[in-house]
GUKERO-344765 format. One record per residue (C-alpha): residue number from 0; residue in one letter; x, y, z. Coordinates in nm, 3 decimals, always signed. Each point is the difference from the previous one (the first is absolute). Layout:
<nodes>
@n: NUM res: A x: X y: Y z: Z .
...
</nodes>
This chain:
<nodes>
@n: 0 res: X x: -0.982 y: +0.344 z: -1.826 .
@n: 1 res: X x: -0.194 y: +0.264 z: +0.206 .
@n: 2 res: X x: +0.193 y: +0.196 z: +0.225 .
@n: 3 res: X x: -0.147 y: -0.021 z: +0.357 .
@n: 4 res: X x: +0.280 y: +0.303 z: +0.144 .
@n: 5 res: X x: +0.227 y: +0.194 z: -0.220 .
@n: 6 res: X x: +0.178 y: +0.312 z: +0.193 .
@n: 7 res: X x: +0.251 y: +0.221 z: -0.196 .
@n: 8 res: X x: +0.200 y: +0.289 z: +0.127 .
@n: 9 res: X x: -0.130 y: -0.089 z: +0.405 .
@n: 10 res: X x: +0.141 y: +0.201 z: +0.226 .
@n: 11 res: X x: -0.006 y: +0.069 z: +0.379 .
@n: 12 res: X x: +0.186 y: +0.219 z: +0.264 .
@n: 13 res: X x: -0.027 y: +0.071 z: +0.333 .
@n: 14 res: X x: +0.167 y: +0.364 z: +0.061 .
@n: 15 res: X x: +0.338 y: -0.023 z: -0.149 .
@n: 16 res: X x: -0.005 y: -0.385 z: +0.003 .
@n: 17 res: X x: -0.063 y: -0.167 z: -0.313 .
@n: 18 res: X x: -0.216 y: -0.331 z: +0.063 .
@n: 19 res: X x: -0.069 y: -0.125 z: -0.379 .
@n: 20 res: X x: +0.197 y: +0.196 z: -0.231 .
@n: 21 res: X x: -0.179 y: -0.062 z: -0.422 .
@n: 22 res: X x: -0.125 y: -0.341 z: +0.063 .
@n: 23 res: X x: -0.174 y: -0.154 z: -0.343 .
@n: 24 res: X x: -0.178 y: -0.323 z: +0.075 .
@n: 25 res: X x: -0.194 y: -0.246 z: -0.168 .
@n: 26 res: X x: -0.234 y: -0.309 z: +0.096 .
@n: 27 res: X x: -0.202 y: -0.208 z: -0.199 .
@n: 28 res: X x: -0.390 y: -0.089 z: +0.084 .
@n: 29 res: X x: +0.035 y: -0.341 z: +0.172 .
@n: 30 res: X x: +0.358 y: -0.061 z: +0.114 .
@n: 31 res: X x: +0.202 y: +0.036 z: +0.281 .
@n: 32 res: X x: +0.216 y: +0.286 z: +0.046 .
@n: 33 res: X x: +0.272 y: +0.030 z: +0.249 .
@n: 34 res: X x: +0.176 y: +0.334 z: +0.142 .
@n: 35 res: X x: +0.357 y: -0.064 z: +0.199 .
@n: 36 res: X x: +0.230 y: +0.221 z: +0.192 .
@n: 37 res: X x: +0.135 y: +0.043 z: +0.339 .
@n: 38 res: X x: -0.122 y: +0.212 z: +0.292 .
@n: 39 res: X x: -0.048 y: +0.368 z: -0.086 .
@n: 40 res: X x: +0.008 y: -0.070 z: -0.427 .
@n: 41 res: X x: -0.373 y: +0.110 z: -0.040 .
@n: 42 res: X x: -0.210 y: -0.295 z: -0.037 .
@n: 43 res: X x: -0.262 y: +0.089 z: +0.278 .
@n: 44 res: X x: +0.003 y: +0.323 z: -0.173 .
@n: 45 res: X x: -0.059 y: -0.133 z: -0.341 .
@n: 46 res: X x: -0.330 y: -0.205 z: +0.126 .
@n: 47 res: X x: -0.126 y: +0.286 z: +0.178 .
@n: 48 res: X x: +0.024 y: +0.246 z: -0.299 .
@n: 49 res: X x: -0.160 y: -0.261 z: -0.242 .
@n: 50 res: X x: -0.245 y: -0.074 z: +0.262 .
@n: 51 res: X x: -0.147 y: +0.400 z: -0.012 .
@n: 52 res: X x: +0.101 y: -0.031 z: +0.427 .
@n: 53 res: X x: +0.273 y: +0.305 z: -0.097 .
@n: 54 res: X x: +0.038 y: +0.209 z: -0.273 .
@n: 55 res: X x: +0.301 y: +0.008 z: -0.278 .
@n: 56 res: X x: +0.216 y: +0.289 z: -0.063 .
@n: 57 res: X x: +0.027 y: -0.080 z: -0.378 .
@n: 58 res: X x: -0.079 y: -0.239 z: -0.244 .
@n: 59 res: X x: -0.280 y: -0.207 z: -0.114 .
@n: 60 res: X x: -0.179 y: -0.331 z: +0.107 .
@n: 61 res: X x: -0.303 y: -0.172 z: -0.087 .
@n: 62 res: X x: -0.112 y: -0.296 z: +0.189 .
@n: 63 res: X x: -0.279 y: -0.214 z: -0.129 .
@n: 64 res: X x: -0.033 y: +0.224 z: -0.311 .
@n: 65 res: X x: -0.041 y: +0.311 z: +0.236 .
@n: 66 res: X x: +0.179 y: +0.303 z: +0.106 .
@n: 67 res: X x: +0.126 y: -0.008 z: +0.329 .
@n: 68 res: X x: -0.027 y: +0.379 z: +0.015 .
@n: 69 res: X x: -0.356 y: +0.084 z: -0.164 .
@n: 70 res: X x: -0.141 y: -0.321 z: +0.052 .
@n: 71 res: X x: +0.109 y: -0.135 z: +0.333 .
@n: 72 res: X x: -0.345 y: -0.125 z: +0.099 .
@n: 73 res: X x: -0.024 y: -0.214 z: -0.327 .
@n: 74 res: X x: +0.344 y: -0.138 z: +0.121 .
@n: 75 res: X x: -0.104 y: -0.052 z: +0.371 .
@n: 76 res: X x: -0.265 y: -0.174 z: -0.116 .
@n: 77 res: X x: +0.202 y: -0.248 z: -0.246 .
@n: 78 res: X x: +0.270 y: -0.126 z: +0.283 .
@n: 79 res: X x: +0.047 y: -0.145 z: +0.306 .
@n: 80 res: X x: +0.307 y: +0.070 z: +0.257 .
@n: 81 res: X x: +0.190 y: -0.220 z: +0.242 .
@n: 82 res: X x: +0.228 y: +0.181 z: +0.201 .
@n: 83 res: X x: +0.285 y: -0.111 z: +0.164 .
@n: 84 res: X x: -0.168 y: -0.014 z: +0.346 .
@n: 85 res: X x: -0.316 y: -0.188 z: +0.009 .
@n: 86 res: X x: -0.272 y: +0.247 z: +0.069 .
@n: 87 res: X x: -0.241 y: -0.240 z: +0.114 .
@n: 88 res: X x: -0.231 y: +0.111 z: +0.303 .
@n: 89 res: X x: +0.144 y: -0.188 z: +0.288 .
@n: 90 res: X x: -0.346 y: -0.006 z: +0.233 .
@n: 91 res: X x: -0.220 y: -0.129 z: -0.283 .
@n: 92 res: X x: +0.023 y: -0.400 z: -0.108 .
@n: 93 res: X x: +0.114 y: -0.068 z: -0.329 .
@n: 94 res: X x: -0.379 y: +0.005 z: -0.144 .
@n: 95 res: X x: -0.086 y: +0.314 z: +0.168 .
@n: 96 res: X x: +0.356 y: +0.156 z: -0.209 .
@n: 97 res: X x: -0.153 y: -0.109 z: -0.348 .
@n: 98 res: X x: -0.376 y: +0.115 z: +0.082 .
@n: 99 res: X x: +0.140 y: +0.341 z: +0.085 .
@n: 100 res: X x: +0.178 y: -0.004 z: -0.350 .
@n: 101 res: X x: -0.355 y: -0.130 z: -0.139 .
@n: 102 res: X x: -0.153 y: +0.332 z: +0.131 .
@n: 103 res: X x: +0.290 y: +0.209 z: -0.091 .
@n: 104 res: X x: -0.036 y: -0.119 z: -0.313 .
@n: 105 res: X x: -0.376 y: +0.054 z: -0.020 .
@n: 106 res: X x: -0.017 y: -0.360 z: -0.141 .
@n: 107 res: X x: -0.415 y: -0.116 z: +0.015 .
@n: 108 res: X x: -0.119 y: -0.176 z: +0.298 .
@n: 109 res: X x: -0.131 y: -0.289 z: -0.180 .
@n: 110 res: X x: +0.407 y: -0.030 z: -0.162 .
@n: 111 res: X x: +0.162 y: +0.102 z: +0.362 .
@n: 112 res: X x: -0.006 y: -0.307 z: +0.146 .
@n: 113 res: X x: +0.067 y: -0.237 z: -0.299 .
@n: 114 res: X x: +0.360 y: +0.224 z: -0.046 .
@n: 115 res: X x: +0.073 y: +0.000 z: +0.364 .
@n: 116 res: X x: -0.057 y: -0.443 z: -0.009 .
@n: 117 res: X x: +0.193 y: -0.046 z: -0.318 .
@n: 118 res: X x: +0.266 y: +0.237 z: +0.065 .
@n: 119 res: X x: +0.096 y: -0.193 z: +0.367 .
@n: 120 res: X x: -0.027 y: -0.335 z: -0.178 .
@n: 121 res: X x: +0.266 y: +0.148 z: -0.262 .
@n: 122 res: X x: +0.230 y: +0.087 z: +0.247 .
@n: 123 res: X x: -0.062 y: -0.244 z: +0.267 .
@n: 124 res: X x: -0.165 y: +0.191 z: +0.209 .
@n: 125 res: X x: -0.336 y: -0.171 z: +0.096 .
@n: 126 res: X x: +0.151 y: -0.203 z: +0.275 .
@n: 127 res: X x: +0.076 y: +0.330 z: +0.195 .
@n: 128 res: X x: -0.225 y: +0.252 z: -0.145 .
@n: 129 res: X x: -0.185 y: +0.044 z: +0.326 .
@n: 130 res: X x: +0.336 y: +0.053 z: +0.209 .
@n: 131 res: X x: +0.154 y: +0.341 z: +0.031 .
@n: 132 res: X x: +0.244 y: +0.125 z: -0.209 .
@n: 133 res: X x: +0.214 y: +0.056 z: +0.295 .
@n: 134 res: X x: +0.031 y: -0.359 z: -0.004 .
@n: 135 res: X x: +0.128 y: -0.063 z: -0.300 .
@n: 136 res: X x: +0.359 y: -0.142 z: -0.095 .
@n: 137 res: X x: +0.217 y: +0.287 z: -0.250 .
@n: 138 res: X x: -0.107 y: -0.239 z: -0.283 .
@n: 139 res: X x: -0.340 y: +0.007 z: +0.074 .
@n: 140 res: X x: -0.043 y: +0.339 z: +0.017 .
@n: 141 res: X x: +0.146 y: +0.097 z: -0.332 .
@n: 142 res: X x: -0.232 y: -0.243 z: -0.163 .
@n: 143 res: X x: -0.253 y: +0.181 z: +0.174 .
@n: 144 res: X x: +0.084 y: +0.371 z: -0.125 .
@n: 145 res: X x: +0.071 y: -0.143 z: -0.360 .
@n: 146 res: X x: -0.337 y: -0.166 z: +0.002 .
@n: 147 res: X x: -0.169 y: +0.345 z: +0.123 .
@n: 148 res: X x: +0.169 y: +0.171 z: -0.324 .
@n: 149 res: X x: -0.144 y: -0.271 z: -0.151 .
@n: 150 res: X x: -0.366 y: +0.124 z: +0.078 .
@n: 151 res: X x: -0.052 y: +0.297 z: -0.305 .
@n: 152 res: X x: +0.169 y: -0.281 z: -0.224 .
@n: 153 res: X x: +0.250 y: +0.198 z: -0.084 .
@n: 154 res: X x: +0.187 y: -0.068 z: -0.379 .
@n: 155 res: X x: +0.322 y: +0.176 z: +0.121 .
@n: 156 res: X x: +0.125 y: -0.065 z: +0.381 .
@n: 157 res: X x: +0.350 y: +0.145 z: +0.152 .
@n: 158 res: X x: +0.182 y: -0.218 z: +0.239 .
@n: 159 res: X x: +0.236 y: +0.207 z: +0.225 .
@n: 160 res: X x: +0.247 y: -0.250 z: +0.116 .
@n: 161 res: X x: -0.300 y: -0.272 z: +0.070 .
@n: 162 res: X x: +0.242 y: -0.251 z: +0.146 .
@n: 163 res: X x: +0.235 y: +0.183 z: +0.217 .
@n: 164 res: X x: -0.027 y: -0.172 z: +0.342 .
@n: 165 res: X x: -0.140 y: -0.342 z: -0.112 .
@n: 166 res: X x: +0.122 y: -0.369 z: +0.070 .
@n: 167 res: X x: +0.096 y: -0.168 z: -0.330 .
@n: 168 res: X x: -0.322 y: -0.180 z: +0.003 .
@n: 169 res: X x: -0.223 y: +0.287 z: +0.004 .
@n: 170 res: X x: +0.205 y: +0.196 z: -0.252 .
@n: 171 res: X x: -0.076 y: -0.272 z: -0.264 .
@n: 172 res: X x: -0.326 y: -0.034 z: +0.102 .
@n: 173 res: X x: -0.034 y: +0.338 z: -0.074 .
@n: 174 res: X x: +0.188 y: -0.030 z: -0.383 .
@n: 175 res: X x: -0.276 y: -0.288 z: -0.049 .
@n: 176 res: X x: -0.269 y: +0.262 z: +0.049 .
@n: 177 res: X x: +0.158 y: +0.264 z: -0.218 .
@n: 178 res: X x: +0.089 y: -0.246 z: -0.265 .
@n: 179 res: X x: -0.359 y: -0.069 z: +0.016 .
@n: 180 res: X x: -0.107 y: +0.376 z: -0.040 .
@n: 181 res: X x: +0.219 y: +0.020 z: -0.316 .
@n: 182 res: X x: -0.173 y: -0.293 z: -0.101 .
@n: 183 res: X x: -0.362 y: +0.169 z: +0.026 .
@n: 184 res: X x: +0.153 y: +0.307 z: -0.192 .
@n: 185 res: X x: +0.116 y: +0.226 z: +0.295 .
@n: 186 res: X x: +0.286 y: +0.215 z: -0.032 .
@n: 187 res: X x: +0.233 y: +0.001 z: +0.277 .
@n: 188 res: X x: +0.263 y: +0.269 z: +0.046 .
@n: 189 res: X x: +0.221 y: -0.146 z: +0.284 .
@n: 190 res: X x: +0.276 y: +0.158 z: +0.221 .
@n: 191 res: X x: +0.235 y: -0.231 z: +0.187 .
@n: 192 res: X x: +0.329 y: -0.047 z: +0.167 .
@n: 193 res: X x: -0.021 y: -0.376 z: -0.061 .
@n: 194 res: X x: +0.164 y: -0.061 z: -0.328 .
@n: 195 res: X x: -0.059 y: -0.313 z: +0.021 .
@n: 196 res: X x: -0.361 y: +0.127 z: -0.017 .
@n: 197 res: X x: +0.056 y: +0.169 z: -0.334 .
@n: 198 res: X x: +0.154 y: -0.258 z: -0.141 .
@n: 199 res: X x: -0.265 y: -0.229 z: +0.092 .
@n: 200 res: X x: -0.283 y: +0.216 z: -0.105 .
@n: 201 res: X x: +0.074 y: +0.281 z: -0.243 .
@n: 202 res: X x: -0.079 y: +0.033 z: -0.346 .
@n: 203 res: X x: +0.243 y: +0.306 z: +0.019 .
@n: 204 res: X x: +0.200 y: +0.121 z: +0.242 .
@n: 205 res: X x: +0.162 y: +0.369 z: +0.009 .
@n: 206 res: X x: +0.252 y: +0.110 z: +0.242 .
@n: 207 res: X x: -0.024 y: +0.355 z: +0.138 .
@n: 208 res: X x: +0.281 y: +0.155 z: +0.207 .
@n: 209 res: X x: +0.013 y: +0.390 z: +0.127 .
@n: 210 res: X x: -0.326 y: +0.072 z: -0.160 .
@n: 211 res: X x: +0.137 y: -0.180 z: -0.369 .
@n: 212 res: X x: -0.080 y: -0.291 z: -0.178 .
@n: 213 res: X x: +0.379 y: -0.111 z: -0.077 .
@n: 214 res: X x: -0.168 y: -0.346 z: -0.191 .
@n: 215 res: X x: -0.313 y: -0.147 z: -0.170 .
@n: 216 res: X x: -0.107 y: -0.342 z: -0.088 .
@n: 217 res: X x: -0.092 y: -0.355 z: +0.039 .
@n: 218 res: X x: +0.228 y: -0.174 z: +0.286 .
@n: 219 res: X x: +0.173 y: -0.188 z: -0.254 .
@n: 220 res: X x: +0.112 y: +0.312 z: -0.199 .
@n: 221 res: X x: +0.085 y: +0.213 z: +0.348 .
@n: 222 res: X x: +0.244 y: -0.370 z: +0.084 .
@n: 223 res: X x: +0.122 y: +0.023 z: -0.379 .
@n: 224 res: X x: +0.138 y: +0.320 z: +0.041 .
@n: 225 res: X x: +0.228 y: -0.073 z: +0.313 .
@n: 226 res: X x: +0.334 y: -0.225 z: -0.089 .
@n: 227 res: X x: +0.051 y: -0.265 z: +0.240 .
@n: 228 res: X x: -0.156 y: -0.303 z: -0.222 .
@n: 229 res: X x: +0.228 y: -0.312 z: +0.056 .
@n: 230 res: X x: +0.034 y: -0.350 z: -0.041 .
@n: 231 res: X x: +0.062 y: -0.209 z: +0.324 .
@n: 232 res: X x: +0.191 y: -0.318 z: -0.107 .
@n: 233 res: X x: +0.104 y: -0.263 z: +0.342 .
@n: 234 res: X x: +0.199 y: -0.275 z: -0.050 .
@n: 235 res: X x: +0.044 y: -0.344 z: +0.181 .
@n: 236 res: X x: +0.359 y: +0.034 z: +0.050 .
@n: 237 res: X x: +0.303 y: +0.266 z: +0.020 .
@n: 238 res: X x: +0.208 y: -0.138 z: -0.299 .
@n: 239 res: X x: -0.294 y: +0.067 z: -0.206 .
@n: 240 res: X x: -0.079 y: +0.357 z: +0.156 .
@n: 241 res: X x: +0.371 y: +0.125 z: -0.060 .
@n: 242 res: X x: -0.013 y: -0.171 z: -0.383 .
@n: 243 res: X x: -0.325 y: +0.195 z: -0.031 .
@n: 244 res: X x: +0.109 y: +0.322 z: +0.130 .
@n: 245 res: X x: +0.309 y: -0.026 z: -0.225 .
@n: 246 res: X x: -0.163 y: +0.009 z: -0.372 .
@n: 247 res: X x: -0.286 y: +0.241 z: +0.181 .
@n: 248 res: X x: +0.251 y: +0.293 z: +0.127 .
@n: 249 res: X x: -0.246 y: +0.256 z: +0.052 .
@n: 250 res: X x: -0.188 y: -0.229 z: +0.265 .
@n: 251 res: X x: -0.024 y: +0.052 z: +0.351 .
@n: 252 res: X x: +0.100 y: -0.321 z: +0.213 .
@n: 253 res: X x: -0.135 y: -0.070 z: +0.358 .
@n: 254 res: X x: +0.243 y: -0.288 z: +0.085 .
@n: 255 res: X x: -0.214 y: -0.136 z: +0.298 .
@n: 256 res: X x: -0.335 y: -0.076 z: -0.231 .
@n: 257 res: X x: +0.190 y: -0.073 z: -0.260 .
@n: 258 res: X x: -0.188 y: +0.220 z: -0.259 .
@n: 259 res: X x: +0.122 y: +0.259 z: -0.228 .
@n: 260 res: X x: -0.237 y: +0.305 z: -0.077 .
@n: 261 res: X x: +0.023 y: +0.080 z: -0.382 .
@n: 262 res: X x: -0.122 y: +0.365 z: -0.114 .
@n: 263 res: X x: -0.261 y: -0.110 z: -0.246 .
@n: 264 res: X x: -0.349 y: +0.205 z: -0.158 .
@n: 265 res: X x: -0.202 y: -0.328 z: +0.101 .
@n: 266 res: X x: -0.076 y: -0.038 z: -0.398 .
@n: 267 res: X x: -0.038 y: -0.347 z: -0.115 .
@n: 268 res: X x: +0.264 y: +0.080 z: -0.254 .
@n: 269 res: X x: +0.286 y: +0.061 z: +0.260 .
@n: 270 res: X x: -0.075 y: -0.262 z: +0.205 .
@n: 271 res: X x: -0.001 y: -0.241 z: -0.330 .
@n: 272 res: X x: +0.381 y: +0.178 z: -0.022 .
@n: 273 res: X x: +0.109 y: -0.048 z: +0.360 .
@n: 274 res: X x: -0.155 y: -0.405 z: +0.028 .
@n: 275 res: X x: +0.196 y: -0.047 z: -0.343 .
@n: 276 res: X x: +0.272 y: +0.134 z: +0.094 .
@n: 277 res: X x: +0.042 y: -0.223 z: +0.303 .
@n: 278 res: X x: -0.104 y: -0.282 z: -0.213 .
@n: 279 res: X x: +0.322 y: +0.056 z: -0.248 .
@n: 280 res: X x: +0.217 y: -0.052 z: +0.304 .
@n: 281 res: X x: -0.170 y: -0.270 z: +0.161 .
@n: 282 res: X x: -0.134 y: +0.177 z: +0.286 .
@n: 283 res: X x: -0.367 y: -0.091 z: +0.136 .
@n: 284 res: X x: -0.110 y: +0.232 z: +0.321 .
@n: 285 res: X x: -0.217 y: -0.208 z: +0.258 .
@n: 286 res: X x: -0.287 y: +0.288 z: -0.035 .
@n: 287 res: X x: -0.041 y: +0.398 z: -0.170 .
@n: 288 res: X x: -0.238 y: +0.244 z: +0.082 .
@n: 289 res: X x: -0.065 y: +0.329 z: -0.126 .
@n: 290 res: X x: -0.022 y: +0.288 z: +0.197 .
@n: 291 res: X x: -0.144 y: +0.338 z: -0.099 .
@n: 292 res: X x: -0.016 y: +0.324 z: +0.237 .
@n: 293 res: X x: -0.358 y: +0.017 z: +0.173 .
@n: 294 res: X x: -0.191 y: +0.346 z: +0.108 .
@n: 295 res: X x: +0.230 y: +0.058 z: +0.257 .
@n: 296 res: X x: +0.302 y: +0.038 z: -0.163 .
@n: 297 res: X x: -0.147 y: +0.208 z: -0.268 .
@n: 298 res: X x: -0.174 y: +0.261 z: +0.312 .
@n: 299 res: X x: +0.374 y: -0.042 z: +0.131 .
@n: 300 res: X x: +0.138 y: +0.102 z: -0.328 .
@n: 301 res: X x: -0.264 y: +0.267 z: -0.092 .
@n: 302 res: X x: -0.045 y: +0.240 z: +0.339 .
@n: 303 res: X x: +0.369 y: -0.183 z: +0.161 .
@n: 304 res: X x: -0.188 y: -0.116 z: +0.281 .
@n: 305 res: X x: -0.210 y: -0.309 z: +0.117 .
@n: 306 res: X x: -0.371 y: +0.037 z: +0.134 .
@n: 307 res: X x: -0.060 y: +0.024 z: +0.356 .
@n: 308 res: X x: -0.180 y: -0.337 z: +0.011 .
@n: 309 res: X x: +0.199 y: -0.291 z: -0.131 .
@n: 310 res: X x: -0.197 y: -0.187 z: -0.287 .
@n: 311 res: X x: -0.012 y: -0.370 z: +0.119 .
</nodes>
């Protein structure tokens, strides 16, 4: 698969302050890419430096099959950036927004205003694309700035923490959209505090922390590698529960639910053991579940604190 970013060695200081310290990276053309830390671990720093807006101290990137040092036009011209604030022009209406992007963009008059009409019906903008942008709800106006990347049709775009700020509703109106990018073959390299967010939408996901990646991979491999798998087992009444937790001593019993946690890997192996094994002394719990440790506990586990914003 074609590599839309690859970085190895990246590196970034600010006076004595080390901001990315060796970062190696690697996204594939058409999938989304997710970059998590707290406050302060470089991720804004990251997105400018493979964006060409600062220079790196060391290392070596290519973006869209370009160098970001000798070729940084070439990669200008490839992507498209959302920030974290929406930089949407506040006295112009929504239209007025996308036909300055048109002319930025030197797209042809006789395209202009075909892009500008499709590009508010994507986003569902038409209804208010002659009201100001100072109008707008939060939602509105980061479907506005996304659709004015959209405007060079981009192939790679960088979200900077797209989200932050947003009622649930327009957050997952926003997923829909990048889902949809992916879809048409964009590559999206997202930053968030919502790992819910990454979970939802990432491809892969690494985790950086005081300028380090400290882990690399799919969601599912990042929860694979943090214990904490377990089977939740309730039963209908105590006699049971204290039967169960007898010939399963390495349980933990909550006496008011009536459940026992089991340590388990969530294989379909071990839970064939641990239903058998009830089953050979006549025990039947009223309901199991399996529970397996989500992005949160492996960012708590990784950098040994939570994100600032709660993922819900």
């Amino acid at each position: 698969m074609t590599e839309a970013i690859t970085a190895s060695g990246l590196r970034k200081s600010y006076q004595d302050k080390v901001v990315l310290d060796g970062i190696d990276l690697s996204v594939p053309a058409g999938t989304i890419f997710s970059l998590l830390g707290p406050n302060g671990a470089g991720k804004t720093t990251t997105v400018n430096v493979l964006t060409t807006l600062i220079k790196a101290d060391g290392g070596t990137v290519r973006v869209a099959g370009h160098d970001i040092a000798t070729e940084a036009k070439a990669v200008r011209s490839a992507i498209g950036v959302t920030g974290q604030f929406a930089a949407v022009d506040e006295l112009l209406t929504g239209q007025e927004n996308l036909q300055l992007m048109v002319d930025l963009n030197r797209v042809p008059a006789k395209d202009g205003k075909r892009v500008v009409a499709e590009l508010l019906d994507r986003f569902d903008l038409a209804g208010a694309a002659q009201k100001p942008a100072s109008t707008y709800s939060g939602g509105m106006r980061r479907k506005l700035d996304l659709a004015m990347t959209l405007v060079g049709n981009p192939r790679v775009i960088f979200l900077d923490e797209p989200t932050t700020g947003l009622d649930p509703r327009s957050r997952r109106t926003m997923w829909d959209i990048i889902r949809d990018l992916v879809a048409d073959g964009v590559t999206i390299f997202l930053t968030t505090q919502y790992l819910e967010e990454a979970d939802q939408l990432a491809d892969r996901v690494a985790v950086l922390d005081k300028g380090r990646l400290v882990a690399q991979g799919t969601p599912d491999e990042l929860k694979r590698q943090i214990p904490g798998t377990h089977v939740r087992l309730r039963f209908a009444t105590a006699t049971e529960l204290d039967s169960a937790a007898r010939i399963l001593p390495d349980a933990t019993r909550d006496d008011d639910a009536l459940t026992l946690r089991v340590p388990s890997d969530g294989g379909t192996k071990s839970l064939r053991a641990l239903l058998d094994r009830l089953d050979e002394h006549s025990l039947s719990a009223e309901t199991f579940t399996v529970h397996t440790p989500d992005l949160d506990d492996v960012f708590l586990a990784l950098t040994g604190h939570t994100t600032e914003v709660v993922a819900k």
